[in-house]
C-alpha positions in Angstrom: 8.3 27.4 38.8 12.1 27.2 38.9 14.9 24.8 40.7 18.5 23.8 40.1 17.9 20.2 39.8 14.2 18.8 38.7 13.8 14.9 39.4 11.3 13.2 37.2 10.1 9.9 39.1 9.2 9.6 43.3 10.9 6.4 43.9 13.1 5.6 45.5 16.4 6.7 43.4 15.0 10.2 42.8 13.4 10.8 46.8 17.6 9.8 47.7 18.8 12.1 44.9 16.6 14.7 46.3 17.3 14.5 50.2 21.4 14.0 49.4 21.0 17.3 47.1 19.3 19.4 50.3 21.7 18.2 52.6 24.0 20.1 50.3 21.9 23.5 49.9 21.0 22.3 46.7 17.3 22.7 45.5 15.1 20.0 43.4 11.5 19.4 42.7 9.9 15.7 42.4 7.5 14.8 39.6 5.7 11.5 40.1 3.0 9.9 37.8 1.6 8.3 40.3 0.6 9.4 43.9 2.7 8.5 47.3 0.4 6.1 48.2 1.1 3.8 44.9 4.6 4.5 45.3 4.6 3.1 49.0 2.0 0.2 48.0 4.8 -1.5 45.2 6.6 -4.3 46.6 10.2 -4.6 45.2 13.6 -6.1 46.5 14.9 -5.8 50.1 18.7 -6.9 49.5 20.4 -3.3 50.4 24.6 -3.0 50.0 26.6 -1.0 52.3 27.2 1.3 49.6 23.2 2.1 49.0 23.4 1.9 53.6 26.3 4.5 53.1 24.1 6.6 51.6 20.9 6.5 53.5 23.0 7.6 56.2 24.6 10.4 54.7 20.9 11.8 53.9 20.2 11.0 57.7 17.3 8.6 56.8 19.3 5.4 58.4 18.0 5.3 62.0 14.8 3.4 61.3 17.3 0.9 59.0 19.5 0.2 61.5 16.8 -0.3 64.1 14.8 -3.2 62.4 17.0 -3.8 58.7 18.6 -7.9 58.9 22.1 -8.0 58.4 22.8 -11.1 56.4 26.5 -12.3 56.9 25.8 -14.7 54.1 23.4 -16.5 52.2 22.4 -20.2 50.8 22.8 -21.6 47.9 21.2 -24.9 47.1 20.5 -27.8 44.3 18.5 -30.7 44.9 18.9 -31.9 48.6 22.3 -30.5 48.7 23.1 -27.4 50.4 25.7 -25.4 51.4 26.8 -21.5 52.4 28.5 -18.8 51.0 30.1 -16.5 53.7 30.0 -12.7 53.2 31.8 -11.4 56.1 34.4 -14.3 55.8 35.4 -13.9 52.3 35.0 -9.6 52.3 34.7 -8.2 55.3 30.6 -7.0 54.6 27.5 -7.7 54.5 24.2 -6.9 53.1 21.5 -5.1 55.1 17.5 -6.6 54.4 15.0 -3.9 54.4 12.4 -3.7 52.8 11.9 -1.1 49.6 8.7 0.1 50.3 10.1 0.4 53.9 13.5 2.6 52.7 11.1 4.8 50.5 8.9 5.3 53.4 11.5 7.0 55.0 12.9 8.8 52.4 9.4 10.2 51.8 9.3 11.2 55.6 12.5 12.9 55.1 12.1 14.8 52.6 8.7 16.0 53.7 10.0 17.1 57.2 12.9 19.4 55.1 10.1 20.9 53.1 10.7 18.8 49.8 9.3 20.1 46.9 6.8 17.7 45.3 4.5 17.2 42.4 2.0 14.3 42.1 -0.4 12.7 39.6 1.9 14.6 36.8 0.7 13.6 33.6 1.9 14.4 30.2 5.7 14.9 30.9 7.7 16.7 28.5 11.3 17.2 28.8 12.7 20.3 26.5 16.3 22.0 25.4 17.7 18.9 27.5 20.7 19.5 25.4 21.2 22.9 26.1 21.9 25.2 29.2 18.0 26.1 29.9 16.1 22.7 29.9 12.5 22.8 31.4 9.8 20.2 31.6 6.0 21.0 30.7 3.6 18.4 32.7 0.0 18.5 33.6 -1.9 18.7 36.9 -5.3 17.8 37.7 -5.8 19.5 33.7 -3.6 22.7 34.6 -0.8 23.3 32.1 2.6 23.4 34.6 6.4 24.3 33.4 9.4 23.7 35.6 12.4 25.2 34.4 15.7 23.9 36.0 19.8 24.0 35.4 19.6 20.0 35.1 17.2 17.2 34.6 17.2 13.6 36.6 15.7 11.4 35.1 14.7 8.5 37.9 11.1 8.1 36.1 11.8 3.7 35.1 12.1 1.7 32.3 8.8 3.3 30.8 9.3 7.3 31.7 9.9 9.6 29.3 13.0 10.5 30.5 15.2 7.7 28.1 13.0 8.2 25.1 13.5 11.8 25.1 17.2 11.1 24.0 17.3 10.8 20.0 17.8 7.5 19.0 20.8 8.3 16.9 22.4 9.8 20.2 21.4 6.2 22.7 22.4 2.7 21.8 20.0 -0.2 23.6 21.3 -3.3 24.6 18.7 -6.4 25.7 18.4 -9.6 26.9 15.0 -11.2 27.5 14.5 -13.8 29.7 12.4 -17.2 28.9 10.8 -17.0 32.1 9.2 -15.3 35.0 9.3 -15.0 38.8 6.0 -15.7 41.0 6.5 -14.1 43.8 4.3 -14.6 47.0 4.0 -12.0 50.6 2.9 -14.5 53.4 2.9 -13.4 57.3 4.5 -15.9 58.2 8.2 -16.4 60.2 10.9 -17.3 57.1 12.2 -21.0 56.6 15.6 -19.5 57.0 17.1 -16.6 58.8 19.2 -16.1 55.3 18.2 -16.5 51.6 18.0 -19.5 50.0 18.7 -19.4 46.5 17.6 -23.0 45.1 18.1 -24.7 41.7 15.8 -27.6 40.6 14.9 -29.6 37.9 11.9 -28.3 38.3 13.0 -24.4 38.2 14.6 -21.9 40.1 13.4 -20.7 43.5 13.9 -17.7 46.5 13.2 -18.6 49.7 13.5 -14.5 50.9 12.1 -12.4 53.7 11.0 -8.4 55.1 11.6 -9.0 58.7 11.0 -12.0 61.1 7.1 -12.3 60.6 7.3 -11.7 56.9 8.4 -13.7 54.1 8.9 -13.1 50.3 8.5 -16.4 48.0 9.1 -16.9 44.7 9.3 -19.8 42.1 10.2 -19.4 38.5 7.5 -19.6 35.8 6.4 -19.5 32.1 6.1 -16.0 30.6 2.4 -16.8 29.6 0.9 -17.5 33.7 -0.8 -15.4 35.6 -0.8 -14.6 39.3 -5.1 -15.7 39.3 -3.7 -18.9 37.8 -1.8 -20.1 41.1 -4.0 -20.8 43.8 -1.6 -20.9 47.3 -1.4 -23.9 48.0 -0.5 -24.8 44.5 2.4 -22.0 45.2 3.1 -24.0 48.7 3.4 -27.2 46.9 5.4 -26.4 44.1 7.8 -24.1 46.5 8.3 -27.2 48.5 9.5 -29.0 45.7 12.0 -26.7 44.5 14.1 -26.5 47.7 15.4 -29.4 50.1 13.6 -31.5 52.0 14.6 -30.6 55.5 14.1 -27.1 54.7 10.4 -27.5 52.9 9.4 -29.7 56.3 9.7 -26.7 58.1 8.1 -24.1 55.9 5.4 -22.4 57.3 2.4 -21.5 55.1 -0.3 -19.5 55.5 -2.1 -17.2 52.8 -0.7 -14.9 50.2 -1.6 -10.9 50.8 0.5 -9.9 47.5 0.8 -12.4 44.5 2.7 -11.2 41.2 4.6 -12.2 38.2 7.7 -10.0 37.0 9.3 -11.3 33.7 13.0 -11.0 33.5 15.4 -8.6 31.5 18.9 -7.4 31.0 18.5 -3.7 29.5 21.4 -1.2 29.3 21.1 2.2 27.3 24.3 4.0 26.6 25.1 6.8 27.1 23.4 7.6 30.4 23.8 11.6 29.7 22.2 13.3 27.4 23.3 17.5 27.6 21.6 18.2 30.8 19.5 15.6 31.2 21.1 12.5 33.5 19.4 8.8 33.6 19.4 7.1 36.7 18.1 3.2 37.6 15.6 1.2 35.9 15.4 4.7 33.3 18.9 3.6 32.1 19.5 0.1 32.8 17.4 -3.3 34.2 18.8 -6.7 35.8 17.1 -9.3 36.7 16.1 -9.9 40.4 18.6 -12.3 41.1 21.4 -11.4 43.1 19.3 -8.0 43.9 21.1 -5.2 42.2 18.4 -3.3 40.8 17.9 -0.5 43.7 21.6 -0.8 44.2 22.6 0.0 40.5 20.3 2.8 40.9 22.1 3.8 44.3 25.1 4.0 42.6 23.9 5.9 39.7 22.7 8.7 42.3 25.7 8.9 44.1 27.6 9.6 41.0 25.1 11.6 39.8 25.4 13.9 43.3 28.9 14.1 43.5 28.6 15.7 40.2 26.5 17.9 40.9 27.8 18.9 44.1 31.2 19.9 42.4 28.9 21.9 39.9 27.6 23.7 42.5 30.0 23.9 45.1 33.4 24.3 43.4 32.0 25.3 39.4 33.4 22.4 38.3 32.2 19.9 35.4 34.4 17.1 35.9 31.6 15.1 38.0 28.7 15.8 35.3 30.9 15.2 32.6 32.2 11.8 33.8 28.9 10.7 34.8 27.9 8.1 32.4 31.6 6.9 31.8 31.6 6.1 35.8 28.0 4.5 36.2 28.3 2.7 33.5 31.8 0.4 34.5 29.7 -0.2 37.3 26.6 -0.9 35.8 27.7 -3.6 33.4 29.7 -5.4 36.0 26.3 -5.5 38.0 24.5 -7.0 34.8 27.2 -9.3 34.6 27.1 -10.7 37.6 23.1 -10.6 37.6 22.9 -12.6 34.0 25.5 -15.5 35.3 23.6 -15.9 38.6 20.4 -16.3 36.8 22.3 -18.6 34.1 23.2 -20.8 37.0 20.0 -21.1 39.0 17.5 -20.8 36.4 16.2 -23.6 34.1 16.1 -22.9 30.8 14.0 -24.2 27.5 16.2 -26.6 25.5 18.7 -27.2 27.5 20.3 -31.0 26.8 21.7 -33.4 29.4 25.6 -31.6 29.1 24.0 -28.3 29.9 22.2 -29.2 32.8 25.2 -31.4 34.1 27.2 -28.3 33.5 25.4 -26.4 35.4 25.7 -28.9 38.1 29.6 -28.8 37.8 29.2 -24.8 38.0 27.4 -25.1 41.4 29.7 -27.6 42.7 33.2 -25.7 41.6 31.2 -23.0 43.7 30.8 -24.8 46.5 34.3 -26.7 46.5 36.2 -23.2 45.6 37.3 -20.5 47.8 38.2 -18.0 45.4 35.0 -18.7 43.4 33.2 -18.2 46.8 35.0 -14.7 47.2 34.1 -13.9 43.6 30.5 -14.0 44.4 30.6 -12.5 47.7 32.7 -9.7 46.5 30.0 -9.3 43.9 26.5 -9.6 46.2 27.6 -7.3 49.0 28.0 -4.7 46.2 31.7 -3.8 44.2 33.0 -0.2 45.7 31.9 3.2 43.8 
């Protein structure tokens, strides 16, 4: 089999790559590990930007988005019993659009199913070859058949643990990590959310996300050690210590009601440089990981692809490299203001092992200037509703 672009990975970076590229003319094949049903069944963040919005509508996969997404004007940021707002619209002009991941890949996978998208599932054994040359291919395996795809260029959209980043030779890529002393545990309850916006709480006790999917459906999480397990939190445990983390008028009014998803994600700063390797193009969580606060890890990844296409649009359309060859130059500005902005919101909010009295009163200070500061307010906004491309 043959295409112009093959996309390793059927999230949702490479499904967006994919339906931007036909609206251009432009073929692609999808390899997924998994099937579409695991793919649709992973819960993940539902914080969208209008760049990431922009996008969905240029593939014409938005109508569903704009017909049930929350736009959030703002959002909450509290310590103790104190509380207090920071203004989106106010302080940029924008907003953020909730919808749910699993819901935006949803339609993606509609899309691109309705256009005839070219798709491979359960692919196992993924080789990527003569990336660094002008006739890459991939060899995989299907249900035990030997397959080969040959293509002009390779996305690679395949996560943290694809093949796609370790087929780069080490003395070409330079890795740079920052590990986390902590987790998130993170609870799906039906049940209506304490807030109509997010509520981003620090406590003594740890850091906590009061979150939701849509009006009936709420997303939960508390920070916790590295070493529990979801089993080891019954829900009302969760219930009790959630309450604690946030202020009192707001956990009086929290409805409970019983978990239907219950996980643990640890928490990590990753960037891999460079992000191109010959023909071969990283995209997302394949190139570069932040943690969940501030949600910028589907909308690093958006970014990514809409470098990426722009590149290979003026490939295609106007034989031009300029786009290709300024890919990983251009994602990456954007990508390590993103991990900025990721590692001092989880600095502020989190609790950390250690820390004395001065750092926790400075940390205090931090979310006070914050509250008291107009500019630092705009700094933040500017930063959540996404920077421009």
């Amino acid at each position: 089999m043959k295409t112009q672009v093959a996309i390793i990975g059927g999230g949702p970076s490479g499904l967006l790559l994919s339906q931007l590229l036909h609206t251009r003319g432009i073929d692609s094949v999808v390899l997924e590990r998994k099937t579409k049903d695991y793919v649709l069944g992973r819960i993940r963040a539902g914080v969208l930007e209008q760049g990431l919005v922009a996008l969905m509508e240029k593939a014409g996969c938005a109508d569903r988005l704009h017909a049930e997404g929350i736009p959030h004007e703002g959002t909450w940021i509290s310590y103790g019993d104190e509380m207090f707002r920071v203004d989106f619209t106010e302080h940029t002009g924008k907003l953020v659009m909730v919808y749910g991941q699993t819901e935006l890949t949803s339609d993606l996978y509609k899309a691109r199913e309705e256009s005839g998208g070219k798709f491979e599932f359960n692919v196992e054994d993924v080789a990527i070859h003569s990336a660094d040359t002008d006739a890459p291919h991939i060899d995989y395996i299907v249900a035990g058949e030997a397959r080969r795809l040959d293509c002009d260029f390779i996305a690679g959209c395949d996560g943290f643990h694809g093949v796609s980043r370790q087929s780069i030779p080490l003395d070409v890529r330079k890795e740079y990590e920052k590990v986390y002393p902590f987790g998130w545990l993170g609870v799906l309850s039906e049940t209506p959310p304490v807030n109509h916006e997010l509520i981003y709480a620090n406590s003594p006790r740890g850091f906590a996300l009061c979150s939701m999917r849509n009006e009936n459906l709420s997303r939960y999480y508390i920070q916790c050690s590295l070493s529990d397990k979801p089993d080891d939190w019954t829900d009302e445990a969760f219930w009790q210590e959630l309450k604690r983390r946030i202020p009192v008028y707001q956990a009086e009014t929290l409805v409970m009601g019983p978990s239907i998803e219950k996980s643990i994600a640890p928490l990590r700063s990753f960037v891999t440089e460079p992000m191109r390797w010959g023909n071969l193009f990283l995209c997302g969580d394949a190139a570069h990981i932040v943690p969940p606060t501030g949600a910028k890890g589907l909308n690093t990844a958006a970014s990514d692809v809409n470098y990426l296409f722009d590149g290979l649009c003026d490939f295609y359309e106007n034989a031009s490299t300029d786009g290709i060859d300024t890919y990983s130059e251009k994602a990456l500005a954007r990508v390590w203001k993103a991990e900025r902005f990721s590692w001092w919101f989880s600095s502020l909010m989190h609790t950390y092992p250690n820390q004395s009295e001065f750092d926790l009163k400075m940390q205090v200070a931090e979310i006070e200037y914050l509250r008291s500061c107009t500019s630092a307010q705009r700094s933040m906004a500017e930063n959540y509703v996404g920077l421009p491309y």
